[in-house]
C-alpha positions in Angstrom: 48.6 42.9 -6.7 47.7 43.6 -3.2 50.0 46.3 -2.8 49.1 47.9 -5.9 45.0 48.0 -4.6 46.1 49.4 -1.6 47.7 52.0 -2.9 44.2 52.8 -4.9 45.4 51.4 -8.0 42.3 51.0 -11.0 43.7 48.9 -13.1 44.7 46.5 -10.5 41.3 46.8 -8.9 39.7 46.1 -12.7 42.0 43.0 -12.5 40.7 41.7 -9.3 37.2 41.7 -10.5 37.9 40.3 -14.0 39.8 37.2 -11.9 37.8 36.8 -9.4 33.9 38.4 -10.4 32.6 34.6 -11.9 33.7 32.5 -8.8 32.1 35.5 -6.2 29.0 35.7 -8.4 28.6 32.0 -8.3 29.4 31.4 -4.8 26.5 34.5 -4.2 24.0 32.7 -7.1 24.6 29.7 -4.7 23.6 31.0 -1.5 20.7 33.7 -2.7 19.3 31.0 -5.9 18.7 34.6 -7.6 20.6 36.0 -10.3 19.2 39.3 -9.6 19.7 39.1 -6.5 23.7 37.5 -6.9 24.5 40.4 -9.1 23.4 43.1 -6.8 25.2 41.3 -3.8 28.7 40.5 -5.7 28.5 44.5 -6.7 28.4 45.3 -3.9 31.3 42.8 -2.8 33.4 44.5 -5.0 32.4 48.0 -3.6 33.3 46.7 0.3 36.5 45.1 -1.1 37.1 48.4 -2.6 36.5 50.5 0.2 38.5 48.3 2.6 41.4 47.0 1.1 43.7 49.0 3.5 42.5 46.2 6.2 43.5 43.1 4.4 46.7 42.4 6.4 47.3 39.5 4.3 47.0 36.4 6.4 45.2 34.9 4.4 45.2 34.5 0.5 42.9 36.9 -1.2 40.8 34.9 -2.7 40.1 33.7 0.6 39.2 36.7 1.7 37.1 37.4 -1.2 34.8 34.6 -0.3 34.7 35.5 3.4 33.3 38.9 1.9 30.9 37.1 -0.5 29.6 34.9 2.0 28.7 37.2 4.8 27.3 39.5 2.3 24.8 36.5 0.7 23.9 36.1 4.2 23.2 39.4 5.3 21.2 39.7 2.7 19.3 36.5 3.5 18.9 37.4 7.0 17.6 41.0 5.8 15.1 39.3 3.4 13.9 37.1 6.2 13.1 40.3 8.3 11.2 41.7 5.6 9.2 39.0 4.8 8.4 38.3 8.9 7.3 42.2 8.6 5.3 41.6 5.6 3.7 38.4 7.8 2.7 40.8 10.6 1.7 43.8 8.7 -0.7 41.4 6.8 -2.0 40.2 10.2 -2.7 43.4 11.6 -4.5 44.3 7.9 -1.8 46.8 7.0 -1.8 46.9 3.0 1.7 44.9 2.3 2.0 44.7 -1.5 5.0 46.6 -1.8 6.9 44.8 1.0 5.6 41.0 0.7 6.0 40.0 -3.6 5.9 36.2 -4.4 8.0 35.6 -6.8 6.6 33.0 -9.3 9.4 30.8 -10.5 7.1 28.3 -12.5 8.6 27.7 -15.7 7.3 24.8 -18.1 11.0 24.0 -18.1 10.8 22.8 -14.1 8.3 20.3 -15.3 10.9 17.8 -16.3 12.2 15.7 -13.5 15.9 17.1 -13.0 14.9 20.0 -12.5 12.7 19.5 -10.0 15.2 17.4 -8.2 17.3 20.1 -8.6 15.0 22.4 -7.5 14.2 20.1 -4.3 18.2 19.9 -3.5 18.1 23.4 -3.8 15.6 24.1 -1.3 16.7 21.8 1.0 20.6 23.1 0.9 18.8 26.9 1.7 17.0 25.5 5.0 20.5 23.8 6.3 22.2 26.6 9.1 23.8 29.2 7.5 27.7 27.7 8.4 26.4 24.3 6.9 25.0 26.0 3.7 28.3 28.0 3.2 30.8 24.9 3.9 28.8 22.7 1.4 28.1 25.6 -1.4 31.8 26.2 -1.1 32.9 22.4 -1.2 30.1 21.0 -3.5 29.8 24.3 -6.2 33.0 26.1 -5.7 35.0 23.3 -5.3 37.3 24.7 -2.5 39.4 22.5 -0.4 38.3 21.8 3.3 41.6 24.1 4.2 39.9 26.9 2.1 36.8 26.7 3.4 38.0 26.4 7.1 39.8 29.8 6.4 36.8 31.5 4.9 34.9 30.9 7.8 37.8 31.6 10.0 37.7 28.4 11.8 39.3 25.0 12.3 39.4 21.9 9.4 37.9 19.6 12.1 34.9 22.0 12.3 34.9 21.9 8.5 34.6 18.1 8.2 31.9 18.3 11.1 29.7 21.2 9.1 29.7 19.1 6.1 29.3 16.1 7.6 26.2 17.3 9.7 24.9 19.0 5.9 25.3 16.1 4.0 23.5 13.8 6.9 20.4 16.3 6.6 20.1 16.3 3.1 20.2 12.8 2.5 17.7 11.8 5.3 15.4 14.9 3.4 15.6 13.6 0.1 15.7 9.5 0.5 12.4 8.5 -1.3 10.0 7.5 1.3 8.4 3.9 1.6 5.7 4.2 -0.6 6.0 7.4 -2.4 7.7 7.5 -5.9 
């Protein structure tokens, strides 16, 4: 299949994304918690993948470099979002008129009321203040399901470094959400 993309190939490129568009717009959903957000940044996965085929050299599996792709896209586009809003911050300090830039998104939903989904909600939160390697190594394990090898080769590094990133994620989120003495 690879050979076949590089050589520009449309119906092997419409195969790629029919195998692989689900798992990439998950892993993105994951990372960015928007599914406006996700689709725009797996498009555009596709699009680099696309355009730079010709590089993969093939040592590692595709897939694999699919979700290196995917994850350094998500967080670009976190990182990018972050500016924006610190730029919204300022310009609103300095009285600048920051509608456009700064929108608060209002995800109340009657639905969030009940208490899974706030848990959820909570986990969620928590997983998208963890560093950026930790976030990727546990979305990856926890929601993708990939194997500590997998996830050592998407982020191009070693399974011992792996273990440590979700060892140091998993130590976070439980001291974050272990009820409190006194609270319920």
């Amino acid at each position: 299949m690879v050979a076949h993309l590089q050589q520009g190939s449309e119906a092997a490129f419409r195969t790629l994304v029919e195998r692989y568009q689900d798992r990439i717009y998950r892993t993105v959903l994951s990372l960015l918690r928007s599914p406006e957000e996700a689709e725009d940044v797996a498009q555009e996965v596709f699009v680099e993948v696309y355009q730079t085929i010709g590089q993969f050299r093939g040592e590692a599996a595709l897939s694999t470099w699919l979700y290196q792709v995917a994850t350094s896209r998500a967080l670009q586009h976190c990182r990018k979002a972050r500016a924006k809003k610190r730029f919204a911050y300022f310009s609103s300090l300095l009285g600048f008129d920051n509608g456009v830039l700064h929108e608060v998104r209002d995800h109340a939903h009657p639905l969030a009321l009940l208490e899974g989904q706030e848990q959820l909600q909570v986990l969620q939160a928590h997983i998208a203040r963890l560093p950026s390697r930790q976030q990727v190594a546990f979305t990856l394990r926890h929601e993708q399901e990939l194997t500590y090898e997998e996830i050592a080769a998407v982020l191009r590094t070693t399974l011992p470094t792996v273990e440590s990133l979700l060892f140091r994620a998993r130590q976070t989120l439980r001291k974050h959400l272990q009820p409190r003495p006194g609270h319920v």
